[in-house]
C-alpha positions in Angstrom: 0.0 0.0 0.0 1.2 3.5 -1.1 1.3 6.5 1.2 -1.5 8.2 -0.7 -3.8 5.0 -0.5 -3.3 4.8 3.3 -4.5 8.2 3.7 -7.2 7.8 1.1 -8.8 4.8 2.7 -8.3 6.7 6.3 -10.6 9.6 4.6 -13.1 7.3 3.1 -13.9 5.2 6.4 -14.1 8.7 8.2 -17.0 10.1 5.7 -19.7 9.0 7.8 -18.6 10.2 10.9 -17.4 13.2 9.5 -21.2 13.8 7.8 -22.6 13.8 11.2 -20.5 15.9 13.4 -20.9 18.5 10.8 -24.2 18.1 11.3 -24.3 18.1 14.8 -22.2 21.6 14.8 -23.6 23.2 11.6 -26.3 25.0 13.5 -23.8 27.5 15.1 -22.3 29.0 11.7 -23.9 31.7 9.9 -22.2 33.6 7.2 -19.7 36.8 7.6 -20.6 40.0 9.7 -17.8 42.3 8.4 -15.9 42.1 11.9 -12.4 43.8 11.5 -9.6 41.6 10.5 -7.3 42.4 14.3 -10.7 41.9 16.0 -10.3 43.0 19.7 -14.3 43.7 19.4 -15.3 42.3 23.0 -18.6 41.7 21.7 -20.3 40.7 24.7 -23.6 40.1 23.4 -22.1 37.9 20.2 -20.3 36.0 23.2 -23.6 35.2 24.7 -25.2 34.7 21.7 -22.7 31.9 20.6 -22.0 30.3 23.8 -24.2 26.7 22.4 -21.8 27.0 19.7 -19.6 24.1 19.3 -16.0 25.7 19.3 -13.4 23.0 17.5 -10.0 23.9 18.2 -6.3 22.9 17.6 -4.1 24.9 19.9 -1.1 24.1 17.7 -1.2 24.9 14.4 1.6 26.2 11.8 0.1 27.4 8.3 2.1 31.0 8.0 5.3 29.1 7.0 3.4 27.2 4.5 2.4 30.8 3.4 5.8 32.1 3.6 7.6 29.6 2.1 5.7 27.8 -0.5 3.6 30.7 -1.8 0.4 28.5 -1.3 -3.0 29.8 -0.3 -4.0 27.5 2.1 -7.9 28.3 1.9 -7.6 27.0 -1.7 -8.4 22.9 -2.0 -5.8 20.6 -3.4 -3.3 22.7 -3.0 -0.4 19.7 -2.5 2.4 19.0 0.4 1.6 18.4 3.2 1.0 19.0 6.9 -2.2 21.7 7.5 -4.4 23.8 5.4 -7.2 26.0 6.2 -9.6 24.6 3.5 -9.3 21.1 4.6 -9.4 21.9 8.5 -12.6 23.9 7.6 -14.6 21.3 5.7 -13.4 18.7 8.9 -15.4 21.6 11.0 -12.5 23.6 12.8 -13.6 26.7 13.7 -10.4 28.2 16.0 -7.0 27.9 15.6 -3.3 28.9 17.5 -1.5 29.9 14.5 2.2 29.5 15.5 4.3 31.0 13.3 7.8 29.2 13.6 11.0 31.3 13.0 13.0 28.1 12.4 16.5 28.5 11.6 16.9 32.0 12.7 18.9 31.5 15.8 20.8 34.3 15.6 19.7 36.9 18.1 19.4 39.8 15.5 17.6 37.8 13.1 14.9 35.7 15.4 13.0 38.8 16.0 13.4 39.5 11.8 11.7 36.1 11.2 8.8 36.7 13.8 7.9 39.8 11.9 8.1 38.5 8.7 5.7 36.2 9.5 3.7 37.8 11.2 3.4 40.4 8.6 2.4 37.3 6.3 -0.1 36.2 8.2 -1.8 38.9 9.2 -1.9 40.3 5.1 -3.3 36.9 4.6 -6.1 36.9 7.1 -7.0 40.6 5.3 -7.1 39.0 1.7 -9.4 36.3 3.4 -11.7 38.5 5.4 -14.4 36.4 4.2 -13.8 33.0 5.7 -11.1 34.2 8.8 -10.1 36.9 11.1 -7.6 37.2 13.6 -8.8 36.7 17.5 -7.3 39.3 20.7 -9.7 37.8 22.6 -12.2 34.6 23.6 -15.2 36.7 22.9 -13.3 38.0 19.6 -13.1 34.2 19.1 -16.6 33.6 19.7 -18.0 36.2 17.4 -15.6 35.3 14.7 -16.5 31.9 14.7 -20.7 32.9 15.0 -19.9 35.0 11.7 -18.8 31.4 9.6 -15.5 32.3 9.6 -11.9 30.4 11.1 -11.0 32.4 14.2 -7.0 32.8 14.7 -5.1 33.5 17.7 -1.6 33.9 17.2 1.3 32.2 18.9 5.3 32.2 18.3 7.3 28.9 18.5 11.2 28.7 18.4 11.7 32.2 19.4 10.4 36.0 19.1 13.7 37.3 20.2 16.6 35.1 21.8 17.4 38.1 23.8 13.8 38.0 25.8 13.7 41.3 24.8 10.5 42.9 27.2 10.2 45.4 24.3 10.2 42.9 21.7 7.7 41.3 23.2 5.8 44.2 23.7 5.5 45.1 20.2 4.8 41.7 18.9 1.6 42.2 21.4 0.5 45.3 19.9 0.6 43.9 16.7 -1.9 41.1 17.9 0.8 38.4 19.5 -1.1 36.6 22.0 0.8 33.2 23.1 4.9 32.3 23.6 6.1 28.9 23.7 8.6 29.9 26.2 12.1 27.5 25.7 13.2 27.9 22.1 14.2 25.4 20.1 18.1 25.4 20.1 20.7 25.1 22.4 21.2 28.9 23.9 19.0 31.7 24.4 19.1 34.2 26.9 16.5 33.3 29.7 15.5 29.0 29.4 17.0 25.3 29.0 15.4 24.0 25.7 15.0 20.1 26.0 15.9 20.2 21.8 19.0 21.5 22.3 21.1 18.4 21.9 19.5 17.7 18.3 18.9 21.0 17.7 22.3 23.1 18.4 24.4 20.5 20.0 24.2 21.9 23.5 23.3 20.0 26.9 20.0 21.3 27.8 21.5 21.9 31.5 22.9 25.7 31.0 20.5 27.8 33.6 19.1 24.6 35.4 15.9 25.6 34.0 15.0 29.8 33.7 17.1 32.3 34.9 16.7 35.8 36.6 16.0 37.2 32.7 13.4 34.0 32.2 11.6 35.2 35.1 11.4 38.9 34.1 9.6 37.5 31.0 7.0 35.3 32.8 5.8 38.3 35.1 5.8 40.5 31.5 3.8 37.8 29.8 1.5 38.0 32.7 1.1 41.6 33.0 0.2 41.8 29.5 -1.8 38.6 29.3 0.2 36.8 27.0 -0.3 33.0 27.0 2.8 31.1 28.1 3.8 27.6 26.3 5.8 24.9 27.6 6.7 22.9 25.4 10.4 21.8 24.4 10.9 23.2 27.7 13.1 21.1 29.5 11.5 19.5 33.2 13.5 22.0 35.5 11.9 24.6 32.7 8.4 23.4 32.7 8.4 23.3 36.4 9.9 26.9 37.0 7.6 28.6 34.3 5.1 26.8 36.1 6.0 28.3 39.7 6.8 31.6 38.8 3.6 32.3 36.6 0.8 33.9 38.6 -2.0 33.1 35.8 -2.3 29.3 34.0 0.4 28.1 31.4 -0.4 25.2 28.7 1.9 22.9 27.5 0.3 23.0 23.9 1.4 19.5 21.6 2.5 16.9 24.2 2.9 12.8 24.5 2.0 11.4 27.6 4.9 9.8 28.7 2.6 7.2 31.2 0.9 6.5 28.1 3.7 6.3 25.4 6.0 4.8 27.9 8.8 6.1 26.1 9.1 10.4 25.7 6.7 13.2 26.8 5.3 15.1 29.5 5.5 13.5 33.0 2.8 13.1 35.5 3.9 15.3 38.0 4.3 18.6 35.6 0.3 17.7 33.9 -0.6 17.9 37.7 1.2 21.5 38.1 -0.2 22.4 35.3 -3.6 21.6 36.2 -3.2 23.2 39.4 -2.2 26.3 37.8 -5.4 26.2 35.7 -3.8 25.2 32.7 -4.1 22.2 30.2 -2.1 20.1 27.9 -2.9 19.3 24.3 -2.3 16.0 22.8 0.0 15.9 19.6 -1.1 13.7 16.9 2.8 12.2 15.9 4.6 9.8 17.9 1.7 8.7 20.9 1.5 5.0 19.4 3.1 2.3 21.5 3.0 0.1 18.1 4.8 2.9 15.5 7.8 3.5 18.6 8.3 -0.3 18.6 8.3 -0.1 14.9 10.8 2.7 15.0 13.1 0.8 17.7 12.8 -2.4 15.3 13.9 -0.3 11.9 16.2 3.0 13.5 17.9 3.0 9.8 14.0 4.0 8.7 13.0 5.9 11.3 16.0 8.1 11.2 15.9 9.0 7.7 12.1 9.7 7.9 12.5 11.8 10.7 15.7 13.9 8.8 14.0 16.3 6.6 12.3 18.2 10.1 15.3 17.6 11.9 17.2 19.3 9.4 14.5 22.3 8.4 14.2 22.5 12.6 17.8 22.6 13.3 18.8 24.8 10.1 22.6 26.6 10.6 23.8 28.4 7.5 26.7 26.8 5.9 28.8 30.1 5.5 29.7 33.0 7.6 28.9 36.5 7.6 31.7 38.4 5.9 32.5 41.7 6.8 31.5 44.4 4.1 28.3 42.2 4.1 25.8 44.1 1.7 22.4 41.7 2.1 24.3 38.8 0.2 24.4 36.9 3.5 20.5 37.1 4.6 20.2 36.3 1.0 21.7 33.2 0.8 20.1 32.1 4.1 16.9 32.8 3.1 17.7 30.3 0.4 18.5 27.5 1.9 16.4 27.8 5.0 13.7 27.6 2.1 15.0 24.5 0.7 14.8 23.1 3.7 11.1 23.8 4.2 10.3 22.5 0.7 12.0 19.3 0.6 9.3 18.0 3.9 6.8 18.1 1.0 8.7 15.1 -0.4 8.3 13.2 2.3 6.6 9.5 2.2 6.4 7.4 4.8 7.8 4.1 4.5 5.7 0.9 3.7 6.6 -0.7 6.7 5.5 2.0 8.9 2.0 1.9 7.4 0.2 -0.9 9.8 1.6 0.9 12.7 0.8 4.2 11.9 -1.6 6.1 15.1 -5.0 6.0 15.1 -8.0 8.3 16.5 -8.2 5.3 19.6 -4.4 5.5 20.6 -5.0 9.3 20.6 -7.9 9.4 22.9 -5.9 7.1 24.8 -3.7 10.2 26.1 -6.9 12.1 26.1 -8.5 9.7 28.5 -4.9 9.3 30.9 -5.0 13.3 31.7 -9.0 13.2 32.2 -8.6 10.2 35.0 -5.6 12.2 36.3 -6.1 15.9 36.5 -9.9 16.2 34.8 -11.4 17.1 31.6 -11.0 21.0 32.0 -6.8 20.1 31.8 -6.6 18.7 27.9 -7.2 19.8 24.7 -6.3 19.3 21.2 -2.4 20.4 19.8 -2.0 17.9 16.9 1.3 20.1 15.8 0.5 18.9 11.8 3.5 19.7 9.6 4.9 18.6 6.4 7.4 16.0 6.5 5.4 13.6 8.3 2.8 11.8 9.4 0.4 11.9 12.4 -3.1 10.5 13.8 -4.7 12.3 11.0 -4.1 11.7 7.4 -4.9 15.4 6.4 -6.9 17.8 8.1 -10.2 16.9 7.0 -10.0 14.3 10.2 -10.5 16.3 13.0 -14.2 14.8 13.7 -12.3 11.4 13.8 -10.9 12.7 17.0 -14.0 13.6 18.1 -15.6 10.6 17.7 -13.0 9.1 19.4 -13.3 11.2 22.8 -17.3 10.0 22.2 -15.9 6.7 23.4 -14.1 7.7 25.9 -16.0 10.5 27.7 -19.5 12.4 27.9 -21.2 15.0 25.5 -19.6 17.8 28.2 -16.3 16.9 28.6 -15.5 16.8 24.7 -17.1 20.5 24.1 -14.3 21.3 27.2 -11.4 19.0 25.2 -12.6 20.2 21.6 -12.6 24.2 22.3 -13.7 25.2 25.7 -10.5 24.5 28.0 -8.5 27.2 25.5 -11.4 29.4 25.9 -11.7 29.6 29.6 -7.7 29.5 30.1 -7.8 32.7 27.7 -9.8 34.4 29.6 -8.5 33.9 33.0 -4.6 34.6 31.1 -5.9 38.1 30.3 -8.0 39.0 33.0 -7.0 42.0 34.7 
């Protein structure tokens, strides 16, 4: 079996259930009210007026770089690669989105807070081309009425940096311009402020430098707090997790985890989902690597694994192959550009193995993790963060599979606790983040 007729016969045994939970949400979507692109509307009275609505959100999502990149609109169908797509997640009935955009490759300190502009400057054109069908989210209630109008609400996170520095200024401008959640720890080996528990693969460094956050790592947690910026924990080392967790006076999420009780190999630990839950927070479930039966499969062909798992590692871990000269004259951030790029395209190449097929994850194995944090912590602590990118493959073929999940938590749990899992955990956490 190819890799195209897995995920084709994935989508056809999905239709039914896919048919119904469209159904079952359809009654909350009506078509576009004209609400500004950088909502920040506090519409109280939409808020209220949408509050049956079912909200279904991933908390990690990257689609800017796909944007950026590759020059795709993903609102348009078919439009090839891989990894997530606004048209696809739309017809599977997501409504709400993180959009992390992910400044990859751009570890140097002057050039991290470049990226996140760039990006953001992408994204947020992109969202005022598409007016119609999206609009970027300050706010729950934003969300709320954005989603009540028919159209994708977007609230907009940073992964693998905003500035290495932890720049307070930085930060504050990236706010203004509609920056609402950090993952915290970066993903090299060295910033300023946090251990990264990437660094070895991603930089070369022991993830041990500050012990977990430092005086400058605190600063930034009481900054985030003060301006009701969500704080991330993932790739945070434990000693990271744990001090972001202590020093944050409003809840943290740790947004596209494994449960390591439940994997029995890597993820998040038992003892940091229950801080996190006693914070207020939640942890979302990634959709890649939570089967028992594809980590046994990788353990039993490492030659495979490995060179399936290269193409991210290298895009991920990107260093450019050439100094800065002196005299430089834009031919350096030139030449970067370029091959960062390449990097990012070749994951559209990738196909997984035929081996790797029968033990690929499925819907079940997810809710598995699902179910593990509801008997530990609750419901109101887990969420979805299926982290889809190119360049491999997860619980869902493509992003028409969402109400897969969903079905699968109707197994697991009541009517109640999925509307928490699906949407309403981010909601609430949002709101108690920015509250004054």
């Amino acid at each position: 079996m190819t890799f195209t007729g897995a995920a084709e016969s994935r989508q056809a045994a999905a239709g039914t259930t896919r048919r119904r939970f469209l159904g079952w949400m359809g009654a909350g979507i009506a078509g576009a009210s004209g609400l500004p692109q950088l909502s920040g509307c506090g519409d109280a009275a939409a808020a209220d007026a949408t509050d049956a609505t079912q909200i279904v959100m991933d908390g990690h999502v990257h689609v800017t770089n796909r944007v950026f990149w590759e020059g795709v609109d993903p609102w348009q169908p078919n439009i090839g690669g891989g990894g997530w797509d606004f048209a696809r997640a739309r017809s599977g009935g997501v409504n709400c989105i993180i959009e992390n955009i992910g400044t990859y490759g751009y570890w140097n300190y002057d050039y991290t807070p470049k990226q996140s502009l760039r990006l953001l400057e992408t994204l947020l054109k992109f969202a005022s081309s598409h007016g119609d069908k999206m609009a970027i989210a300050l706010t729950p209630s934003d969300a709320r009425a954005i989603i009540a109008s028919g159209r994708m609400a977007v609230f907009i996170g940073c992964e693998s940096g905003f500035d290495h520095e932890g720049d307070t200024l930085v930060l504050e401008a990236l706010y203004r311009l509609g920056l609402r959640t950090v993952q915290f720890a970066t993903q090299t080996g060295f910033n300023a402020f946090a251990d990264s528990a990437t660094a070895p693969l991603q930089g070369g460094q022991a993830p041990t430098f500050y012990g977990g956050i430092n005086d400058t790592g605190r600063k930034l947690v009481a900054k985030m707090n003060d301006l009701g910026i969500l704080i991330d924990l993932t790739h945070g080392t434990p000693q990271t997790m744990a001090q972001v967790i202590a020093a944050s006076r409003a809840p943290v999420v740790a947004s596209h985890e494994v449960i390591k009780s439940v994997s029995g190999t890597a993820g998040i630990t038992d003892d940091l989902i229950q801080a996190i839950a006693a914070k207020g927070g939640l942890v979302g479930i990634h959709g890649a690597g939570i089967s028992k039966r594809y980590a046994q499969w990788a353990a039993a062909n490492p030659a495979i694994a490995a060179a399936e798992n290269a193409p991210v590692g290298a895009m991920v871990g990107y260093q450019p192959s050439f100094p800065r000269m002196p005299g430089d004259h834009g031919e350096y951030i030139a030449r970067f550009d370029s091959e960062l790029k390449a990097r990012w395209q070749a994951l559209n190449n990738f196909h997984e193995d035929a081996s790797a097929l029968p033990f690929l994850p499925t819907a079940d194995e997810w809710a598995e993790h699902v179910n593990y944090v509801i008997k530990l912590v609750g419901a109101d602590h887990v969420a979805i963060g299926l982290d889809m990118v190119p360049g491999r493959t997860g619980v869902l073929a493509d992003a028409t599979g969402y109400p897969d999940l969903i079905a699968a938590l109707g197994r697991i749990t009541t009517a109640d606790n999925i509307r928490k899992i699906s949407g309403e955990n981010y909601m609430r956490v949002f709101s108690q983040v920015q509250a004054p």
